[in-house]
TORKOL-4160 file (C-alpha; in steps of 0.2 Angstrom, whole numbers, padded with zeros to 4 digits, m for minus):
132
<pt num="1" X="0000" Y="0000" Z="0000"/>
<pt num="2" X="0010" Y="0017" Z="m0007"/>
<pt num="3" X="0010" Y="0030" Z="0010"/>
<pt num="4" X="0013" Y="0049" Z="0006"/>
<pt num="5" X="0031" Y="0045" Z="0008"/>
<pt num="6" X="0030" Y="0035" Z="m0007"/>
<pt num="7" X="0026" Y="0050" Z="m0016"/>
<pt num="8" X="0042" Y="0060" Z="m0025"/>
<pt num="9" X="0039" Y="0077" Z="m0018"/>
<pt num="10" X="0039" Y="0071" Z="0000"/>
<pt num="11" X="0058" Y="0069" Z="0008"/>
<pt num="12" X="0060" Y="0049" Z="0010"/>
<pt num="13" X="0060" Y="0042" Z="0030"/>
<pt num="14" X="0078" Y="0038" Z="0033"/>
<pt num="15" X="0080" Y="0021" Z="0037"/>
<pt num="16" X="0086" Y="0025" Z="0058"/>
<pt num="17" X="0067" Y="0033" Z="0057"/>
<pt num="18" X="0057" Y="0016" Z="0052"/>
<pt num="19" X="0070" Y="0009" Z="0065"/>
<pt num="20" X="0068" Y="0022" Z="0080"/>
<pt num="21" X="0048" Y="0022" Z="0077"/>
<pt num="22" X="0043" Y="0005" Z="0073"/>
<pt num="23" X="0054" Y="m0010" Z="0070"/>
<pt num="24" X="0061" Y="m0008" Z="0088"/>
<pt num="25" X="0046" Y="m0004" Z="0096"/>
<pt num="26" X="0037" Y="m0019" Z="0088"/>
<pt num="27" X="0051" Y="m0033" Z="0094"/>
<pt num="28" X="0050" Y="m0024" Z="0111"/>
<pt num="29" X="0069" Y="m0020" Z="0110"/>
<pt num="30" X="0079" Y="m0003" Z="0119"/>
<pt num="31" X="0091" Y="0003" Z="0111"/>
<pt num="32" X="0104" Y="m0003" Z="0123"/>
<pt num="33" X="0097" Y="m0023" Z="0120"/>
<pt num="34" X="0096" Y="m0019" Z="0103"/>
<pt num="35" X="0115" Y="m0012" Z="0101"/>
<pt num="36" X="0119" Y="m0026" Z="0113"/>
<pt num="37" X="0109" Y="m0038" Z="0100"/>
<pt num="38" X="0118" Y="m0031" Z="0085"/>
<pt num="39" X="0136" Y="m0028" Z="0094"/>
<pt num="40" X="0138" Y="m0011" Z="0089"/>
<pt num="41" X="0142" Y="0003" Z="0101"/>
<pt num="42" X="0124" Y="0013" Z="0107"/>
<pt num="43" X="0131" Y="0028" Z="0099"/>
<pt num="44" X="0133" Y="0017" Z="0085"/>
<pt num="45" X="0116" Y="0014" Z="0084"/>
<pt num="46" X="0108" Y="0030" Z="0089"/>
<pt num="47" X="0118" Y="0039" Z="0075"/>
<pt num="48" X="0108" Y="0027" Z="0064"/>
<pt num="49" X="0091" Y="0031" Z="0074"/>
<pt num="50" X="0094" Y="0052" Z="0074"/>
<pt num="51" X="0098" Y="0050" Z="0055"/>
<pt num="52" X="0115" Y="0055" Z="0056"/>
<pt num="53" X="0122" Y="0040" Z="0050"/>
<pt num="54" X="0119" Y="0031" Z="0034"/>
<pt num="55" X="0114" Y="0013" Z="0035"/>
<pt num="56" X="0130" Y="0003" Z="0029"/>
<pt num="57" X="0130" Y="m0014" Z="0020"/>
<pt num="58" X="0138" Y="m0021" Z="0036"/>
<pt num="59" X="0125" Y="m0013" Z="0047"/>
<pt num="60" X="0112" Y="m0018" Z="0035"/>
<pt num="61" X="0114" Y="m0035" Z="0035"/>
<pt num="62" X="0115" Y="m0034" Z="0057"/>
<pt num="63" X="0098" Y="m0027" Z="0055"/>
<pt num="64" X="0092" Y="m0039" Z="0043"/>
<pt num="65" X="0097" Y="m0051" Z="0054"/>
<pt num="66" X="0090" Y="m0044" Z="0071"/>
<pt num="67" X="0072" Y="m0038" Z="0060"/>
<pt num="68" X="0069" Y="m0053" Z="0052"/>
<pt num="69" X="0070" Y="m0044" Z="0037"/>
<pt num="70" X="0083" Y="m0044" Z="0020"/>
<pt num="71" X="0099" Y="m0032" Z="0020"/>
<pt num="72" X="0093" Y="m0024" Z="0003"/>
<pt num="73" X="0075" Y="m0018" Z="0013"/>
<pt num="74" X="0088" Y="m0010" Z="0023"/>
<pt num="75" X="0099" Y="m0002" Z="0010"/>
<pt num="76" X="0086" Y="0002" Z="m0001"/>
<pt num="77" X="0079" Y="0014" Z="0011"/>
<pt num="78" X="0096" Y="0021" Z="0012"/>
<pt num="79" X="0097" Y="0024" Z="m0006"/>
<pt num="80" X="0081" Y="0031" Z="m0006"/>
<pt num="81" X="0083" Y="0044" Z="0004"/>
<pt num="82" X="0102" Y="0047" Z="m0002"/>
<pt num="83" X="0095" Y="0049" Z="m0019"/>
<pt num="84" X="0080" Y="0061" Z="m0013"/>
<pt num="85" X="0094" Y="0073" Z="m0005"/>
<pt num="86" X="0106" Y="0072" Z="m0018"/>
<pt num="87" X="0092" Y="0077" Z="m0031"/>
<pt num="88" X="0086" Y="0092" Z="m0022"/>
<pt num="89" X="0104" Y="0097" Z="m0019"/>
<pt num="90" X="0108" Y="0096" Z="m0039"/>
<pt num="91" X="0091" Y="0101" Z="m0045"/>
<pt num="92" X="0097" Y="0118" Z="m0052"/>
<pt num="93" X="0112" Y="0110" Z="m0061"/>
<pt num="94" X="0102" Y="0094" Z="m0067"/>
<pt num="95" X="0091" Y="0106" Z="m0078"/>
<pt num="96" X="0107" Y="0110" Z="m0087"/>
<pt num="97" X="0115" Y="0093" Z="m0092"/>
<pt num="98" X="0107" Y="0087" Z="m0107"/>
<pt num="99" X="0098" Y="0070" Z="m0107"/>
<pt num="100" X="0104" Y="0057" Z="m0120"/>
<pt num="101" X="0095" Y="0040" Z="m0125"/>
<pt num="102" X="0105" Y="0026" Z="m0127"/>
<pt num="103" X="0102" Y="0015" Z="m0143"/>
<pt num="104" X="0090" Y="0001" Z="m0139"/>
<pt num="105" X="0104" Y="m0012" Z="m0141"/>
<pt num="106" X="0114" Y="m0006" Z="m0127"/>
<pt num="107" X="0100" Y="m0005" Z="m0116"/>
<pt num="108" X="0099" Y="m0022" Z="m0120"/>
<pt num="109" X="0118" Y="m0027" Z="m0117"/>
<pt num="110" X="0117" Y="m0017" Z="m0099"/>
<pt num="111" X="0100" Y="m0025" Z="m0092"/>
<pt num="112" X="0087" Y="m0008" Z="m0094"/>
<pt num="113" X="0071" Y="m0011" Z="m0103"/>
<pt num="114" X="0069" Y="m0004" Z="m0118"/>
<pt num="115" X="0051" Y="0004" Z="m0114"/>
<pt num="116" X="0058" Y="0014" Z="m0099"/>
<pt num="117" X="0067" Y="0030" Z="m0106"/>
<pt num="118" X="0070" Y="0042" Z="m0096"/>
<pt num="119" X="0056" Y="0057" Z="m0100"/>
<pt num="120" X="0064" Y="0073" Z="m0098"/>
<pt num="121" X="0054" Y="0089" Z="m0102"/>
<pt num="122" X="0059" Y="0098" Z="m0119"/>
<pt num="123" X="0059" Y="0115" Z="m0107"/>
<pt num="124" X="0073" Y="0107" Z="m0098"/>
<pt num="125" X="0083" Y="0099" Z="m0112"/>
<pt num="126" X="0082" Y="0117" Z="m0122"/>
<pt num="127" X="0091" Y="0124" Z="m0105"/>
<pt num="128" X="0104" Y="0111" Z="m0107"/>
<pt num="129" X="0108" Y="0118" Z="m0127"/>
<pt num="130" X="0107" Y="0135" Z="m0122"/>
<pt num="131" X="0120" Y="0134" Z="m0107"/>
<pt num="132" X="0134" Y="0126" Z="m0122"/>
């Protein structure tokens, strides 16, 4: 079921958050058992909870194993909201590099659909011409 943080416009929970608010919570685990658990460092882990701290493979994969849960839920959600940020923090440079499409062939060869393009708005692709 897609929540409004689904939704593009929104800023993406980082991962510390769903961990903080309800996958601790829900297997009844402190902080402290739960660092115990994973054997990180508390500070370790509340980095991760406050969202200072990305969510590495390595820690990943010790929450996988705590949660139940696979390493890529974990990292994904990392990604997700790495990605977010790092669009915002580009957007006014993104409108000026130009957007090539790469022959259906090499699609192919590199394992992208050939139906899934990215679509780029002409305004923006004109900006990218006019900055050369």
């Amino acid at each position: 079921m897609a929540t409004t943080r689904d939704t593009c416009s929104q800023t993406p929970l980082h991962p510390g958050g769903m961990l903080r608010d309800q996958v601790l919570p829900g297997l009844g685990l402190s902080v402290s058992q739960a660092a115990r658990e994973l054997h990180v460092a508390r500070q370790t882990l509340h980095r991760v909870l406050a969202g200072t701290a990305a969510v590495s493979p390595e820690m990943a994969t010790r929450l996988a194993r705590l949660s139940g849960t696979a390493p890529r839920f974990w990292l994904d959600l990392q990604q997700r909201y790495d990605l977010w940020h790092a669009e915002q923090a580009l957007a006014g440079v993104l409108m000026l590099i130009p957007t090539h499409a790469l022959p259906p062939a090499i699609r192919a060869e590199i394992g992208l659909p050939h139906d899934r393009s990215i679509q780029v708005p002409a305004q923006s692709a004109d900006r990218g011409r006019r900055a050369r």
